[in-house]
N, C-alpha and C positions, 0 to 999 in steps of 0.2 A: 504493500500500500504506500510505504514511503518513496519506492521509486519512483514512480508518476511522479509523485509532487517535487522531488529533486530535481527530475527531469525541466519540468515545469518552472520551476525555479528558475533553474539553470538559462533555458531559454530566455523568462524573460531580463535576467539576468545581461543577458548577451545582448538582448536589444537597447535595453537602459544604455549599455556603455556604446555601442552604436548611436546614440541618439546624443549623451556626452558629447562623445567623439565629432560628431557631426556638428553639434556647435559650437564645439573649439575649432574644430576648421574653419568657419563662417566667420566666427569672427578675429581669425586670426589674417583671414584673407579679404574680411574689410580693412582690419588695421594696414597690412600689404599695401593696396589700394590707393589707401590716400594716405599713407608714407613716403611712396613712390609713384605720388604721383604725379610729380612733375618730368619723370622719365618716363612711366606707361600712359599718361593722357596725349603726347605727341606720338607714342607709339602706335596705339591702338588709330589715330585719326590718319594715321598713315596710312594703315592697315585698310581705314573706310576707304581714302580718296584711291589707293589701289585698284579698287573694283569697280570705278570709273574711269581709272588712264588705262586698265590693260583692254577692258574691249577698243576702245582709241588707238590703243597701240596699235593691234592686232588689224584696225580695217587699214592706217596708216603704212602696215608692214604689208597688204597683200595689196597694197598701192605700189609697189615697188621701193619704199621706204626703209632704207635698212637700220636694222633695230636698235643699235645704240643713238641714228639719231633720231627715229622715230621717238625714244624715250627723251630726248633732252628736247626736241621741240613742247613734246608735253608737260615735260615739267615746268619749262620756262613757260607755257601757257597758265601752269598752276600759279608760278611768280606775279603774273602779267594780274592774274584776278582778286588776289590779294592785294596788291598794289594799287589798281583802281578803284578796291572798296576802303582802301585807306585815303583817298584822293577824296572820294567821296566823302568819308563821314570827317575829314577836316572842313572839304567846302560847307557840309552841313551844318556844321557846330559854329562856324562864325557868323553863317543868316543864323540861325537858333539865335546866339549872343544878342544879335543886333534888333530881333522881334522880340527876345523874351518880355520886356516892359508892355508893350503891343498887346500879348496874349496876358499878361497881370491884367490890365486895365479892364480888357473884356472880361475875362472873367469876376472880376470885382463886381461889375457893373451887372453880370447876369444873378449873380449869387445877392449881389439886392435889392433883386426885383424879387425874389423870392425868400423875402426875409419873413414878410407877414403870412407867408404858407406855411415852410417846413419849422418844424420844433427848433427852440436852440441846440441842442447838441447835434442836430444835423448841422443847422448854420457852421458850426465852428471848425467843422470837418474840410464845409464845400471852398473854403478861400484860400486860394492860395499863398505858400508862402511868401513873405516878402523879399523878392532880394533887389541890394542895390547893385552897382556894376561889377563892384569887387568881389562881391560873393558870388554872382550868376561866373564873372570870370574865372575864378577858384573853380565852380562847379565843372568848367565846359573844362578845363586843364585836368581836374581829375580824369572826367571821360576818355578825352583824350591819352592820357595817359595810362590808363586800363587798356585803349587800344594796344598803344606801342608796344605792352607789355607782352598783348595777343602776337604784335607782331615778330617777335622775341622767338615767342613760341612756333610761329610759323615756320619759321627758319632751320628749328629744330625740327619738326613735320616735315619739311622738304628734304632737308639732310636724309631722313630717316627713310624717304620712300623712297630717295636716290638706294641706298640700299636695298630693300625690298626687293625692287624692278632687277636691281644684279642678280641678286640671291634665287630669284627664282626660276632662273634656266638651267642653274649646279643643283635645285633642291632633291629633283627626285635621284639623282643618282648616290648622293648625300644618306637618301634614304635604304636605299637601297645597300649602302654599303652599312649600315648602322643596325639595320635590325633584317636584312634579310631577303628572300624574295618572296616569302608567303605575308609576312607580317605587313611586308612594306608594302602590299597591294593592298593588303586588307589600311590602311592607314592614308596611302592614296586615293580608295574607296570612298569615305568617309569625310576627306577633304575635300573631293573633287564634290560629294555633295553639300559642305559648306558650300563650297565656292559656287555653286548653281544657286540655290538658294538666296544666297547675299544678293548676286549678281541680279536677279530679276526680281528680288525687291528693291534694292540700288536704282537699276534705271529705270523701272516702274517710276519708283520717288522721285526721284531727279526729273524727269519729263513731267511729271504732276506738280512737283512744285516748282518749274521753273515757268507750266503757265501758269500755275496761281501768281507768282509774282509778277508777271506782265502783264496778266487778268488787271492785279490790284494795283500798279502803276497807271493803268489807262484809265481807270476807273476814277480813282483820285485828281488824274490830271485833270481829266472833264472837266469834272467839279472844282477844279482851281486849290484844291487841300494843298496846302504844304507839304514838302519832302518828298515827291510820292515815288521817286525812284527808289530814296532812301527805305520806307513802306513798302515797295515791293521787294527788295532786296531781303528785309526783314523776314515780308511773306515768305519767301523762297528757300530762308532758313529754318523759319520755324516750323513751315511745313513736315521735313522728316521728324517732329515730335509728333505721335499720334495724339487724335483727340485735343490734348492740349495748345499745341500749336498752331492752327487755326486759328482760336478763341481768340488766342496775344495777339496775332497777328490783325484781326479785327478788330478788337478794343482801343490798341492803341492808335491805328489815325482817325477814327472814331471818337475819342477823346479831342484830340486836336480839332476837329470840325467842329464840334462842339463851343471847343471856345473862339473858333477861327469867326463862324459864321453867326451873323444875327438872326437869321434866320432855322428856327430849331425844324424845320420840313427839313431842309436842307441838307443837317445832319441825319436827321432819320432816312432818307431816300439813301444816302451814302451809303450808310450801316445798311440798309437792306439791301441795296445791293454786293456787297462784299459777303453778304452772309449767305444770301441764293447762290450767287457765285461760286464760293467755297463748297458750300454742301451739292451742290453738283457734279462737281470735282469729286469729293472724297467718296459721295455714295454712290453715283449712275458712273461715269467717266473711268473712278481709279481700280473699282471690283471689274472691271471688263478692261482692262489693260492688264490686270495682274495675273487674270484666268480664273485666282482662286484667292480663297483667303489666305492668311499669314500662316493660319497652323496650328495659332497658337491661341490660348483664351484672353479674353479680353479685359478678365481682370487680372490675369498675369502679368499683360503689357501695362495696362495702371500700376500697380507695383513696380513692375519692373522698373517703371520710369519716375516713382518714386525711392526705390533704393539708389541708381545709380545719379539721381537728382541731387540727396546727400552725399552720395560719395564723393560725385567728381561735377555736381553742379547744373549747368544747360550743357556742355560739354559731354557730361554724361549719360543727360536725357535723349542729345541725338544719338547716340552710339547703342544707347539703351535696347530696339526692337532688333538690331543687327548680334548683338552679344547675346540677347534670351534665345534666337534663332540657332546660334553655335552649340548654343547649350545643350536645347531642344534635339539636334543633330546628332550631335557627341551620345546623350544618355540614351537615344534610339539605337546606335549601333553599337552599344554594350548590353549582352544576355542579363547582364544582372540587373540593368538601369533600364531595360525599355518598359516596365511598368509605370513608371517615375514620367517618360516620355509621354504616353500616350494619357494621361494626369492632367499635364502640359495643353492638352488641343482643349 
């Protein structure tokens, strides 16, 4: 009679320290994470922009383009687009500088007109802060300087995929020499269906949000909104955050209309059309370009893009559905982990 229940024991014994075990990993591979991570957050974007310059590469190379310089023309194209959007959000930030008193005023002026409607502790909320020149200037220098910092980081992301792009014509033989010829197919397997996967959610995303950003650029321009190249740029970014990135992308020149225009139709016709817009895109346009859905569930990808939102910030939240994918991949082609996988859809 006491065997069973040793037995019993025993097991669940074994899963207690499995489930230990399992969170000392976790959180020792959060701490990992953002320890390092100012070496793996340029790595891993490397990693992303990879699975857009190598199809590039590839139609480049069957152009008769031969492929060291097929890759340095693309790189220098990746150079070229950073650099324009640093062009950009300087020319931005000194009109910003020069209106911000312009958008103070209006908005003062709208906030007391509705002084006798909404409660005080709304009133105290809706005005804006005051700043005088030195402080708005302090403000745009930080901005700015948060950029340079990006740009810093860039630099590193470009070093890093110069890499990459070398590395991987040696990789499979590399492989092959390391673990084998049975193992290293089986591991080529597995990557070749990371790399499908990425690959046609990548350019899926990328052609979805580079029209939602020129969607939301012509759109704004209409209507004379400020910024709106900047605002589509934005759009285009935030785009690859699911769900959430849309929202940002609409709120904020949205906001701006708001206090740009006297007229409150004006802002509402904006916002509704950015929001038809977008939800066309993401629900009739981007499930018939992708063939299928992601895979994966929907509240995993909210999670998902709140774990790696604290770990490693907006940085983290784009990389966020590309790394749950990998994931998702990897525990499917382990016997022991494809219960765990199929959890995941």
């Amino acid at each position: 009679m006491s065997q069973p229940a040793s037995r019993g024991l025993s097991a669940f014994t074994q899963q207690l320290l499995v489930a230990v075990l399992a969170l000392i990993w976790l959180v020792l591979v959060i701490y990992l994470l953002r320890e390092f991570a100012v070496v793996l957050k340029p790595l891993f974007i490397a990693g992303f922009l990879s699975y857009l310059i190598i199809p590039a590469h590839h139609w480049l190379v069957e152009r008769g383009i031969n492929r060291p310089l097929a890759a340095v023309v693309l790189v220098f194209l990746v150079i070229g687009v950073f650099i324009s959007i640093g062009i950009l959000l300087y020319a931005n930030a000194e009109t910003l500088l020069e209106k911000w008193p312009q958008y103070q005023l209006k908005w003062r002026v709208k906030t007391e007109s509705l002084r006798d409607v909404l409660p005080e502790y709304i009133q105290e909320h809706l005005h804006l802060q005051q700043f005088d020149s030195k402080s708005a200037s302090s403000m745009i220098q930080s901005v700015l300087g948060s950029f340079f910092n990006f740009l810093t980081v860039a630099a590193v992301v470009i070093l890093y995929l110069c890499f990459l792009l070398a590395e991987r014509a040696s990789f499979p033989k590399k492989l092959l020499h390391a673990f084998g010829p049975e193992r290293s197919e089986n591991i080529r397997d597995v990557l070749t269906s990371i790399s499908k996967a990425i690959s046609e959610y990548i350019r899926v995303k990328t052609f979805i949000s580079l029209i939602t950003g020129i969607g939301t650029a012509i759109i704004l321009t209409v209507f004379g909104v400020d910024f709106p190249i900047t605002w589509g740029t934005l759009a285009f970014l935030l785009n690859f955050i699911p769900y959430l990135g849309s929202m940002l992308a609409t709120v904020l020149p949205v906001l701006l209309a708001l206090v740009q225009f006297d007229s409150i139709w004006t802002t509402l016709i904006v916002g509704s059309l950015l929001v038809v817009y977008q939800q066309f895109l993401g629900v009739i346009v981007e499930p018939r370009l992708a063939g299928a859905k992601l895979g994966v569930s929907p509240l995993l990808i909210i999670l998902s893009l709140a774990f790696w939102g604290v770990v490693w910030g907006i940085v983290g939240m784009l990389l966020a559905v590309p790394l749950l994918m990998v994931i998702k991949i990897v525990l499917g082609n382990i016997p022991a982990t494809k219960p765990v996988a199929v959890l995941l859809e």
